[in-house]
C-alpha positions as CSV (number, residue, x, y, z in Angstrom):
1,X,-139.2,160.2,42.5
2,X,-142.1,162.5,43.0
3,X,-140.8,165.6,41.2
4,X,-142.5,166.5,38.2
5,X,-140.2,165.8,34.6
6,X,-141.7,168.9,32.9
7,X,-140.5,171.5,35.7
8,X,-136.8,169.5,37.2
9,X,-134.4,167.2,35.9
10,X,-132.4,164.9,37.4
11,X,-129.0,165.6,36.5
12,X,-125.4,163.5,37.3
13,X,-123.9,163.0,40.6
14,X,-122.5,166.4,41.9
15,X,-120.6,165.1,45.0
16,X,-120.7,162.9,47.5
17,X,-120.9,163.0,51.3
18,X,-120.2,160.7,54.5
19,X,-123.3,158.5,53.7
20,X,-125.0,160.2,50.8
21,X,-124.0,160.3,46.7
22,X,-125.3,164.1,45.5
23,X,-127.3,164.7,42.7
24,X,-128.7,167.8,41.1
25,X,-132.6,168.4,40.3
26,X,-131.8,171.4,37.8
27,X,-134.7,173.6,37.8
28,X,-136.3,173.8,33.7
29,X,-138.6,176.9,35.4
30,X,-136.9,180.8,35.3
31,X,-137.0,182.1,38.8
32,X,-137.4,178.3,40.6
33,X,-134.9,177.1,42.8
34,X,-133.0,174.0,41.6
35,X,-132.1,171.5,44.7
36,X,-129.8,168.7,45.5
37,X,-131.1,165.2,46.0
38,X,-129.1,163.0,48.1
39,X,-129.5,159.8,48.4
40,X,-128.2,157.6,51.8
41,X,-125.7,154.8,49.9
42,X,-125.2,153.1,53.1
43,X,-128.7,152.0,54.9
44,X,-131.0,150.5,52.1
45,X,-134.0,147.5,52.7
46,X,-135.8,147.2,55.9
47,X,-138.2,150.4,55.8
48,X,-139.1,150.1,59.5
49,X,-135.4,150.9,60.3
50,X,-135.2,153.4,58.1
51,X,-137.6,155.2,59.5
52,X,-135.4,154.7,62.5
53,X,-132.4,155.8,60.7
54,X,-134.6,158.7,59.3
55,X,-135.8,159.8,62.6
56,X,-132.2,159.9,64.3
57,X,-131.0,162.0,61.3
58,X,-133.9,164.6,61.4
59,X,-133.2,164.9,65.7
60,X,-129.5,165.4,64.7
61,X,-130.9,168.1,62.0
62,X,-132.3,170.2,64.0
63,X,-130.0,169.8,66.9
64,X,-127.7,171.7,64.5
65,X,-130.0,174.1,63.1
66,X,-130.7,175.4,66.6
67,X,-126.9,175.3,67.6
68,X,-126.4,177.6,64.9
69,X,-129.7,179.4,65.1
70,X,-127.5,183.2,65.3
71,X,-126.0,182.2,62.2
72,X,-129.0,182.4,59.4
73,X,-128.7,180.5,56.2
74,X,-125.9,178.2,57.7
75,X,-127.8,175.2,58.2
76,X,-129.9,175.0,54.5
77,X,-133.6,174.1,55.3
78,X,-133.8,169.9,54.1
79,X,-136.8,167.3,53.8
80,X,-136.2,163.8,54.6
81,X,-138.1,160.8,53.2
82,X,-137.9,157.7,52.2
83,X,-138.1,156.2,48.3
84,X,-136.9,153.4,46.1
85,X,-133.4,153.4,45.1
86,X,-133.0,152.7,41.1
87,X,-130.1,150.9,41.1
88,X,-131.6,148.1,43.5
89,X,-135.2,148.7,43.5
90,X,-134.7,149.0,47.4
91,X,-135.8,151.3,50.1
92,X,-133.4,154.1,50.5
93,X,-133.8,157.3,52.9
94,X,-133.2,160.9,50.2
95,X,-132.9,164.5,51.6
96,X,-133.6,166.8,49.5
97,X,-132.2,171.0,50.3
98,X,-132.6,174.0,47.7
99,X,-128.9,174.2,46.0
100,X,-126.7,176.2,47.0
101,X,-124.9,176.5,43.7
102,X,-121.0,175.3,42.6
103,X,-119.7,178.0,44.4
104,X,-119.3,176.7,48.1
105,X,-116.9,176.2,50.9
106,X,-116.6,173.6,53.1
107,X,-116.6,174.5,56.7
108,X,-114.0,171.8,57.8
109,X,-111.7,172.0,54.6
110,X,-111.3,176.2,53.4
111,X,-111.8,177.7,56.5
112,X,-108.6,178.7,58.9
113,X,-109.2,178.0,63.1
114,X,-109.4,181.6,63.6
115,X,-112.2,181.8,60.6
């Protein structure tokens, strides 16, 4: 991964997602964001679709982020790219987004229609 030992560790799985398992980069510098890492569980191998994959899911990004454009700090800022899973030693497409700390709501799940 190319995230520096001495200022973020990689911590255990925090969650999981659709496609992604969530993992925490824990910040070892005061003041420094910590982020989430996830990494894609279901598209690994051929990097040329990946980047295909990796594309698609960037367009659909920013669809949303401009859908929701009124609404700041709804859609967190994320980078894509694409790295070698250590379980399999295969391509895998990460994202990686500042984190938002343990004290979150899920849109779909804690929220009533009328929220």
């Amino acid at each position: 991964m190319p995230f520096n030992p001495k200022k973020f560790i990689l911590k255990d799985r925090i969650g999981a997602g659709y496609v992604s398992k969530v993992y925490l980069l824990e910040s070892q510098i005061e003041d420094q964001p910590s982020f989430v890492l996830k990494l894609d569980f279901c598209h690994y191998g051929n990097t040329e679709k990946l980047q295909q994959i990796a594309k698609q899911n960037n367009q659909d990004y920013e669809f949303v982020r401009q859908y929701y454009q009124d609404l700041p700090d709804l859609v967190p800022l994320e980078l894509s790219f694409i790295t070698t899973a250590q379980k399999n030693k295969q391509p895998v497409i990460a994202t990686i987004q500042e984190f938002a700390g343990s004290d979150i709501r899920d849109v779909f799940k804690d929220f009533s229609r009328p929220e």
